[in-house]
C-alpha positions as CSV (number, residue, x, y, z in Angstrom):
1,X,19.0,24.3,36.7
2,X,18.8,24.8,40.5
3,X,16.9,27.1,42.5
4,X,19.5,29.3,42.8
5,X,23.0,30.7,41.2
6,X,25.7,31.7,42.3
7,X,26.9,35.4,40.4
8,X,30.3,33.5,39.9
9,X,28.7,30.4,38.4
10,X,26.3,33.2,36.6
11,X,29.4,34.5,34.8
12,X,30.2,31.2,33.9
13,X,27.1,29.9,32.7
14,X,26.5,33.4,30.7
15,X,29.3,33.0,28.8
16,X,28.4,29.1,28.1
17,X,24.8,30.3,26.5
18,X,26.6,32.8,24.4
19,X,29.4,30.0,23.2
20,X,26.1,27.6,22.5
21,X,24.6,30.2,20.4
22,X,27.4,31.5,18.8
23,X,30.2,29.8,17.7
24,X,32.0,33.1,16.9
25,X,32.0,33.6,20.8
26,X,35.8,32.6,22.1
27,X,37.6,33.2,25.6
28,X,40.8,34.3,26.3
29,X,42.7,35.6,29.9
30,X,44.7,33.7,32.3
31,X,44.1,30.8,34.0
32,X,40.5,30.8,32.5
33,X,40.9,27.0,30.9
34,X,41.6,24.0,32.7
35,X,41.9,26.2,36.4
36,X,38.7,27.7,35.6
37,X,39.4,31.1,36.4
38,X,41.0,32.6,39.3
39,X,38.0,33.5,41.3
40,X,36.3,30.3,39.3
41,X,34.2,32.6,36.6
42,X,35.0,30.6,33.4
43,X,34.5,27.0,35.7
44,X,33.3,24.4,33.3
45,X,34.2,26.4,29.8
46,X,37.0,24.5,28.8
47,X,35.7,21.1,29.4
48,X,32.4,21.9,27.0
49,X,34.4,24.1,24.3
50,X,38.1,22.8,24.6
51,X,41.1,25.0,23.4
52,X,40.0,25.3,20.5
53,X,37.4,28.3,22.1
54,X,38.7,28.8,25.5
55,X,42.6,30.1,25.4
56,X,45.0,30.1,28.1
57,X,47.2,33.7,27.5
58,X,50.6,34.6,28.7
59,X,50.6,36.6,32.0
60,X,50.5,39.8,29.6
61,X,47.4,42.5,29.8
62,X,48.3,44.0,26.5
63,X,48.4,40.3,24.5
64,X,45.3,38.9,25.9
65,X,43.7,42.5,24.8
66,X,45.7,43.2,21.7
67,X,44.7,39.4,20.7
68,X,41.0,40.1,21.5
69,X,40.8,43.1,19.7
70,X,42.8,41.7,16.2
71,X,40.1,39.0,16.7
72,X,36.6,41.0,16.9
73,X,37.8,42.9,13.5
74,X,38.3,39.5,11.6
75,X,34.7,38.4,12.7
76,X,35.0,36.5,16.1
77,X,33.3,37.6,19.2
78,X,36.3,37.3,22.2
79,X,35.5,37.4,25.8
80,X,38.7,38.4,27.4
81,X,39.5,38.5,30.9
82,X,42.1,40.9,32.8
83,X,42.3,39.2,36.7
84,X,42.0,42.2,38.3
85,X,39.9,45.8,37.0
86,X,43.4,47.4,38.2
87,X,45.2,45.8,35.4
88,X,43.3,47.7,32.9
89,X,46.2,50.1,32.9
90,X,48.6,47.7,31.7
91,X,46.8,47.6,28.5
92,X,45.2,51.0,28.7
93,X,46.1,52.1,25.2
94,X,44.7,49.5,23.5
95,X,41.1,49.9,25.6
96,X,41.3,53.5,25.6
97,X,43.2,54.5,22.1
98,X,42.2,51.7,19.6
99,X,39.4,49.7,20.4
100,X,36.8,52.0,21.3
101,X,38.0,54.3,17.7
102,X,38.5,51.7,15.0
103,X,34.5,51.6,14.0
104,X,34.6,55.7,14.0
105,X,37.8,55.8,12.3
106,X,36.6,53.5,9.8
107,X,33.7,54.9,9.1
108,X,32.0,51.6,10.2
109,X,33.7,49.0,8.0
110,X,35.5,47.8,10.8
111,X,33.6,46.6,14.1
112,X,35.2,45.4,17.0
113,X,32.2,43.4,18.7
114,X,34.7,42.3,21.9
115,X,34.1,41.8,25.7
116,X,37.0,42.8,28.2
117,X,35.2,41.2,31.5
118,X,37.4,42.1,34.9
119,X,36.9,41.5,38.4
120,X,36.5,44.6,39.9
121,X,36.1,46.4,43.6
122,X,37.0,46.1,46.9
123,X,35.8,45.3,50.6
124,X,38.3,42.0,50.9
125,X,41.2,43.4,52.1
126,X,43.4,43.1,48.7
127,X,45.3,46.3,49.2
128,X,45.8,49.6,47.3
129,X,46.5,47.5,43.8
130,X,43.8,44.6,43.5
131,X,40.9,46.7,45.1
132,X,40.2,49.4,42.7
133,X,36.7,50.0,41.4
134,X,37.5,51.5,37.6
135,X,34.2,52.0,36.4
136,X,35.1,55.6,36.1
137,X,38.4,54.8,34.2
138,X,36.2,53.6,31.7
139,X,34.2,56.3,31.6
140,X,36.4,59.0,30.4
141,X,36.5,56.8,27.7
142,X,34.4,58.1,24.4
143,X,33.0,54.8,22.5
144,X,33.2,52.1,25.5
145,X,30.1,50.3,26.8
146,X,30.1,49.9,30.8
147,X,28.5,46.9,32.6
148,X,28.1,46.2,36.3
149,X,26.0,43.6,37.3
150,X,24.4,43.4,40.7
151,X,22.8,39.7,40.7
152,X,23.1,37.1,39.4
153,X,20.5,37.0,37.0
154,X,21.8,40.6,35.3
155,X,25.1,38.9,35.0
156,X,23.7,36.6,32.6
157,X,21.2,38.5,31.3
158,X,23.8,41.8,30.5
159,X,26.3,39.2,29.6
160,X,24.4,38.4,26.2
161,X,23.9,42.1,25.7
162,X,27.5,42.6,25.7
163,X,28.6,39.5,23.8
164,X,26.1,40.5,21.0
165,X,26.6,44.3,20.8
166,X,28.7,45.0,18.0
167,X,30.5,47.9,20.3
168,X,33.1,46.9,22.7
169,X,32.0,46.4,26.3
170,X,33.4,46.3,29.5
171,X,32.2,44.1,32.0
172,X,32.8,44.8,35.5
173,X,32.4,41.7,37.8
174,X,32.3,42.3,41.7
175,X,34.6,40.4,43.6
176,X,32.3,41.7,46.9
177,X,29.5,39.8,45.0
178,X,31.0,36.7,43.5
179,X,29.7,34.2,46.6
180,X,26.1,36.0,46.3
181,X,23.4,33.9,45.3
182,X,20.0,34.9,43.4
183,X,17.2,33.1,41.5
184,X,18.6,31.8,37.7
185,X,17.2,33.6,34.7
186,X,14.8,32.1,32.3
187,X,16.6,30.4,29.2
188,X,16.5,33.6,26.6
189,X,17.2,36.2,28.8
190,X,18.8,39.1,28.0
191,X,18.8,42.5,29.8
192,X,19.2,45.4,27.2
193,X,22.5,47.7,27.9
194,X,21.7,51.0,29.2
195,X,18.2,49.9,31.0
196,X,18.2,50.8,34.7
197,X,16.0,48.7,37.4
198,X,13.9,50.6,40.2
199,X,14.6,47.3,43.0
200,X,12.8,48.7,45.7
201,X,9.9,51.7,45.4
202,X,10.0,54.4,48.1
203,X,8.5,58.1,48.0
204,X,11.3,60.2,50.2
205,X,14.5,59.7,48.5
206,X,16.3,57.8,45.4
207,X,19.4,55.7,46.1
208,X,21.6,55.7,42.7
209,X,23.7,52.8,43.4
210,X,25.6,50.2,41.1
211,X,27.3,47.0,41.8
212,X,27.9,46.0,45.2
213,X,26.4,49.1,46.6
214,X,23.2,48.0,45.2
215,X,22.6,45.9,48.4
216,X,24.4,48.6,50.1
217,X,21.7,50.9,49.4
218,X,19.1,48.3,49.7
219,X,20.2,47.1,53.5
220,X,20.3,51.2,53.8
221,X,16.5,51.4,52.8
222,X,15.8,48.6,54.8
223,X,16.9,50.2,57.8
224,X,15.2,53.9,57.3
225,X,12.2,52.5,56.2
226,X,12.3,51.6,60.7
227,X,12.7,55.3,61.1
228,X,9.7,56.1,58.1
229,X,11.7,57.2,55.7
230,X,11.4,55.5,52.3
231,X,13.7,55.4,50.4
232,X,13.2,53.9,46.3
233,X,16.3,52.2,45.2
234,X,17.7,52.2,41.4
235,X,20.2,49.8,40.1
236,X,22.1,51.4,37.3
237,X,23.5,48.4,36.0
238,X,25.0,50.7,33.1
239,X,27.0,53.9,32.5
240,X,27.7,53.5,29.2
241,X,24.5,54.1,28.0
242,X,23.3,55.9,31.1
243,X,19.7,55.7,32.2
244,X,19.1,59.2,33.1
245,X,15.5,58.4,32.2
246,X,14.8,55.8,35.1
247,X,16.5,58.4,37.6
248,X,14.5,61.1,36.6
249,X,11.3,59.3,36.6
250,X,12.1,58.0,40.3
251,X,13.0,61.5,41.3
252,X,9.9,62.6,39.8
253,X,8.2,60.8,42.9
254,X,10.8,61.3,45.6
255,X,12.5,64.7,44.6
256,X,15.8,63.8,46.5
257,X,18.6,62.2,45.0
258,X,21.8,60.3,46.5
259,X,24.2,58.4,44.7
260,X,26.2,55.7,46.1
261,X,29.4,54.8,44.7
262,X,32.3,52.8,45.0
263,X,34.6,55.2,43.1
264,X,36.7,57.7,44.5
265,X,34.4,61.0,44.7
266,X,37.1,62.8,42.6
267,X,36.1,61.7,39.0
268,X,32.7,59.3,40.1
269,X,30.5,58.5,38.0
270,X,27.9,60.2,40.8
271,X,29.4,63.7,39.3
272,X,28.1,63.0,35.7
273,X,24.8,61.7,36.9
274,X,24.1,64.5,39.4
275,X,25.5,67.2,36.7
276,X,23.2,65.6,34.0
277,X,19.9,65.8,36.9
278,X,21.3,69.5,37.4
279,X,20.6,70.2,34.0
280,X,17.5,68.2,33.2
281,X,15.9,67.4,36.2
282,X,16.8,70.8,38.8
283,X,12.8,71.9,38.8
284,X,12.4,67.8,40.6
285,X,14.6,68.7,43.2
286,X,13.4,69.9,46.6
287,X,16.7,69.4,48.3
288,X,20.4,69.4,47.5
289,X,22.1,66.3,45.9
290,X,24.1,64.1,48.1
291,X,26.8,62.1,46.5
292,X,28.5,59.2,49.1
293,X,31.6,57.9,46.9
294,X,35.0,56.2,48.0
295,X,37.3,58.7,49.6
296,X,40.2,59.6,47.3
297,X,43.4,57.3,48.8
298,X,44.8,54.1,47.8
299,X,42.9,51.5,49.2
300,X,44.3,50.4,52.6
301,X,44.7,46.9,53.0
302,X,43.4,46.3,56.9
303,X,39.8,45.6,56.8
304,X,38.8,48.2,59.7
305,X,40.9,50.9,57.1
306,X,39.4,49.9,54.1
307,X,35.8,50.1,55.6
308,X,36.5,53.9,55.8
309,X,37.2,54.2,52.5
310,X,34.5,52.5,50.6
311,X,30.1,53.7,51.8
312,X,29.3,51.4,54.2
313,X,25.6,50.9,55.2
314,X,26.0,53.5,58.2
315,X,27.5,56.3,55.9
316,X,24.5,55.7,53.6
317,X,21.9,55.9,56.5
318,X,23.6,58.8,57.9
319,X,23.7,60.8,54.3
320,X,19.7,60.0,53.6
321,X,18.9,61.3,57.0
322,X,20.4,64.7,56.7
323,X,18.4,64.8,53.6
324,X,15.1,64.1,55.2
325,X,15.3,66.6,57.6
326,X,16.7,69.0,54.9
C-alpha cells in the first residue's frame, strides 16, 4: 500500500477489508457500483465483489435503508449509504423508530448488525440542504451508535468496529475531509467504538472537537501555542458510546474545557458533553465552559456566509483566549 491514503480511498478500502473478511458484509446506496460512489467512497468495490455484494438502489432513502435493515435481521451485514447526512430524514423512521428497537423489543433474538454510512458537513458551499452536520440528529436517538472519523486511518480502523458491532451504526463521513491524506493503517486494525484520542498534549485548555474540526482545533493550538498558551486537543471520534473518560482525564491536567462543534449550538452534542463534565467533572474546572458550535440558521450557500456559520480557526482562537485570561 502507499505511503499515504486518501480518507475517501480509506472508506473504500475499509469497506473492502470488511467484504474480504466477511462474506456476510454487502453494500447498498446509489451510485455506489460501477460509478463508485458520488464523492468516489465505494471506488473499486464492485469490480472485486460484483453485484452480487455491491447493489445499485433506486433514488429512494427509505428502500436502500428498509432493504438494509430486512437484511441485518436475516444474518447479513449491509453497509448502506444515504448521499447526503441531510437525507437521513427521508428515511428517519426506519433509523429512528425500527432499527435502533428491534434487538430491545425482541428481547435480543433479533439483531440488526447494519451500517448506514453518509457524507456529512459542510464548508463547500452546498447550500442549506446538502451541508448539514446531523451528528446530533442521531443522537436523540436511544440505541444508535455514532461514528465520525477524522483521518484516514480512524476511517478504516472505526469502519471494522462498526461493520462488526452487532448494534446498528452510523457513520458520518466528512465531505470537508474526503481529499485529506494521512498515513495507512497496519493490516488488522481496528479502532474500538467509543475510545477517544488525546492528538496533541497541552496543559492550559482541552479542545473537544470531532470530525473536521479536529484539525480545526489542532491549526487553533498551533497558533496559541505562538502566544504560550497550550492547548491539549481530543478527538472524540464517537458519541455514541461517549468517552467522558478521556475528557475528564485531559481536563484533569488543563481544568478548562471548550468544545468545538459543527452542529448548530441549539441541540450540539457540546451540550451533553459539557452537562455530563458539570456533573462529574465541576471540582476539575477552574473556569467556565466554552462551547463554539454552528450558529442556528440554514446553511448559506456563499462561501464568505457559510464561513460565519460553521467555527473557523479564528473563532476558536478567539474563544480559548478569553478563557486564558479568565
Amino acid at each position: 500500500m502507499a505511503d499515504v491514503i486518501s480518507y475517501r480511498e480509506a472508506v473504500a478500502e475499509g469497506i473492502a477489508r470488511e467484504m474480504r473478511r466477511d462474506p456476510s458484509v454487502v453494500c447498498l446506496g446509489e451510485d455506489i457500483g460501477e460509478a463508485g460512489g458520488v464523492f468516489k467512497t465505494t471506488a473499486g468495490l464492485f469490480k472485486e465483489f460484483g453485484p452480487e455484494r455491491v447493489w445499485d438502489t433506486p433514488i429512494s432513502e427509505q428502500a436502500i435503508v428498509g432493504a438494509a435493515m430486512g437484511a441485518a435481521m436475516t444474518g447479513m451485514r449491509p453497509v448502506a449509504e444515504i448521499m447526503f447526512s441531510d437525507f437521513l430524514a427521508c428515511c428517519w423512521d426506519y433509523l429512528a423508530n425500527e432499527i435502533p428497537k428491534v434487538r430491545y423489543m425482541t428481547g435480543g433474538q433479533v439483531t440488526v448488525p447494519l451500517v448506514v454510512r453518509t457524507a456529512n458537513g459542510g464548508g463547500l458551499g452546498f447550500g442549506a440542504q446538502h451541508s448539514q452536520a446531523t451528528e446530533n440528529w442521531a443522537l436523540t436517538v436511544p440505541g444508535l451508535k455514532i461514528a465520525a472519523p477524522a483521518t484516514p486511518a480512524d476511517v478504516i480502523g472505526m469502519m471494522a468496529a462498526a461493520v462488526r458491532s452487532d448494534d446498528p451504526v452510523v457513520f458520518f463521513e466528512h465531505k470537508g475531509l474526503l481529499a485529506s491524506k494521512g498515513a495507512p493503517p497496519p493490516a488488522d486494525h481496528v479502532v474500538e467504538l467509543g475510545r477517544a484520542a488525546v492528538v496533541r498534549e497541552g496543559a492550559d485548555v482541552t479542545l473537544v472537537a470531532l470530525a473536521s474540526m479536529v484539525p480545526v482545533a489542532l491549526k487553533a493550538a498551533e497558533l496559541l501555542s505562538g502566544e504560550g498558551i497550550e492547548a491539549e486537543v481530543v478527538d472524540l471520534r464517537c458519541l455514541v458510546p461517549l468517552d467522558v473518560t478521556t475528557v475528564l482525564t485531559s481536563l484533569g491536567r488543563t481544568s478548562r474545557l471548550v468544545t468545538v462543534e459543527e452542529n448548530p449550538y441549539q441541540g450540539g452534542w457540546g451540550a451533553t458533553l459539557v452537562s455530563v463534565v458539570a456533573d462529574e467533572g465541576f471540582a476539575l474546572l477552574d473556569a467556565p465552559v466554552r462551547r463554539v458550535a454552528g450558529k442556528c440558521v440554514p446553511l448559506p450557500f456563499a462561501d464568505a456566509l457559510e464561513e460565519r456559520v460553521i467555527p473557523t480557526v479564528d473563532k476558536v482562537v478567539a474563544t480559548v483566549r478569553g478563557l486564558a485570561a479568565y
